[in-house]
Structure formats: structure tokens, C-alpha cells
N, C-alpha and C positions, 0 to 999 in steps of 0.2 A: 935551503931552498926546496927541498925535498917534501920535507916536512910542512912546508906552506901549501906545494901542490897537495897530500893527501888531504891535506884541513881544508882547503875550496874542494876538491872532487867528495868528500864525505858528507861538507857542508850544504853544496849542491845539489846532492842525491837526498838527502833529506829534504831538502826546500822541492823539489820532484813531486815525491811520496807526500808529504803533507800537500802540497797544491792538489796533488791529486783525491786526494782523501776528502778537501774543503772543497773541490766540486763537485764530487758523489754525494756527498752531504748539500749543498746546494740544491745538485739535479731534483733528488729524494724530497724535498723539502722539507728537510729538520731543521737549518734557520729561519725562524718565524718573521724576522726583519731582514729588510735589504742591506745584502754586504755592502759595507764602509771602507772606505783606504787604510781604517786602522786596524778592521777584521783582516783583511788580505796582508795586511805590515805584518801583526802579531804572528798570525799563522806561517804565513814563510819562515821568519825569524826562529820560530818554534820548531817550524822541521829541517832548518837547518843545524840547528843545537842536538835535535834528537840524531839527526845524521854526525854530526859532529861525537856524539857519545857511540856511536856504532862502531867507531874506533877502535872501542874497544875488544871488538872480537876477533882484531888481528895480531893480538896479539897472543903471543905463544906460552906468556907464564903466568896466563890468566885462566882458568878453566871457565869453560862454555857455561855451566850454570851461575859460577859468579858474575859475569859478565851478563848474560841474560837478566839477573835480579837484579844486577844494577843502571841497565838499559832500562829495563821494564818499571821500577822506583821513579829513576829520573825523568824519563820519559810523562810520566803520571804528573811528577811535580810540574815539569813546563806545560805540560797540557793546563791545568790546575791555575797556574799563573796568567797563561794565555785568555784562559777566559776570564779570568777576574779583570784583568786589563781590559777583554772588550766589555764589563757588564752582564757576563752571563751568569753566573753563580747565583743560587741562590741558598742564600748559607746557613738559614735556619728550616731546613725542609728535608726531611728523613727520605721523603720517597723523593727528592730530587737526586740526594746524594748515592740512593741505590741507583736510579736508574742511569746517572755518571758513571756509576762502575762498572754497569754491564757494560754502557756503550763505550765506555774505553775499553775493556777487555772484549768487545766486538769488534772497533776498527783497529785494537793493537795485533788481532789474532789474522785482519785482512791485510794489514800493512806488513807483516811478515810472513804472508801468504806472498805477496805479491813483490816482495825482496828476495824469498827464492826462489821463487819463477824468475827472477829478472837474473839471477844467478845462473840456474840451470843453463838458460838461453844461453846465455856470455858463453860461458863451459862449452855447451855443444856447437856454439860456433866454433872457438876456440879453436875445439876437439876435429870438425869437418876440416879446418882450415890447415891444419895440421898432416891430417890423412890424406889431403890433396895434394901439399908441398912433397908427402911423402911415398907419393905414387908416382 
């Protein structure tokens, strides 16, 4: 049962983080078409598999960098797959597949900008909440 909660709270927190990400991308306007119920399916779905693999950095006999490259791969592939699903790819196009790499290694480098700021925070409440009981 345990193990069911961390898989919903990891799976959650990614479906978060990708909601959030495909409405900064919305607001901006880098979808040139009006989101569909299968753009907002896929992308949920997608950030909660990428939350679901963030699992792996609680674990203790995995080292940070292996775990990093293997967040950072997979994460690539579901993205990858997510838009082939909605029709975005365009699969014979050099400068389409550079400029995919930047902007994934643009919203991968804000999405874990914004994973440990949401960490810090937890922490320093944590931390106050603690210092309170213990005053």
C-alpha cells in the first residue's frame, strides 16, 4: 500500500510539472494549433511517467548521476513519443530536430529549476515548523 501512495504522489507531481510547463508553452505561444483533449491526455500522462521515473532519485544505491541520465534519456523518450502521438514531429527536418533539443534541454533545465525550488520551500517550511514546536 505504500508503495501505491509514493507511485500517485510522484505520478501527480509530475502530471503538476508537465501541466505546468504545457501552459507556459501555451501562454508564450509556441503551439501554433488549438490544444485538443488529446494534447492535454498525452501531456498529463507524460508528466506523470516522467514523475513516476523521478523515483528514482530516492533511492540510495543509485548514484545522483546515474539516475539523472536516466531521468534525463527517458524523460527525452516520453517527450518524443508524446508528440509523435499528438502529430508534432517532423521527422525529416535537421533544423526541426535541433531546435527539439535545445527546447527540451530548455524546459528540462526549468522543470528542475522549479522541482528544487518546490523542494527548498517543503524544507524551509519543514525546517520553521520544527523551530516552532521547538521553541
Amino acid at each position: 500500500m505504500k508503495s501505491l501512495k509514493m507511485s500517485l504522489k510522484f505520478f501527480f507531481e509530475g502530471v503538476e510539472i508537465g501541466s505546468a510547463i504545457y501552459l507556459i508553452i501555451l501562454m508564450i505561444g509556441l503551439q501554433a494549433s488549438s490544444p485538443t483533449p488529446l494534447n492535454i491526455a498525452s501531456i498529463m500522462l507524460m508528466g506523470g511517467l516522467v514523475g513516476l521515473c523521478s523515483w528514482l532519485f530516492t533511492f540510495e544505491n543509485i548514484r545522483f548521476l546515474t539516475a539523472f541520465a536516466i531521468h534525463f534519456v527517458f524523460t527525452f523518450i516520453l517527450v518524443m513519443i508524446m508528440m509523435a502521438v499528438n502529430g508534432w514531429l517532423i521527422w525529416h527536418s535537421p533544423t526541426f530536430w535541433l531546435e527539439i533539443v535545445i527546447f527540451y534541454l530548455v524546459v528540462y533545465a526549468i522543470a528542475w529549476a522549479l522541482v528544487r525550488i518546490g523542494s527548498y520551500t517543503k524544507l524551509k517550511r519543514i525546517n520553521d515548523a520544527l523551530k516552532k514546536r521547538n521553541q
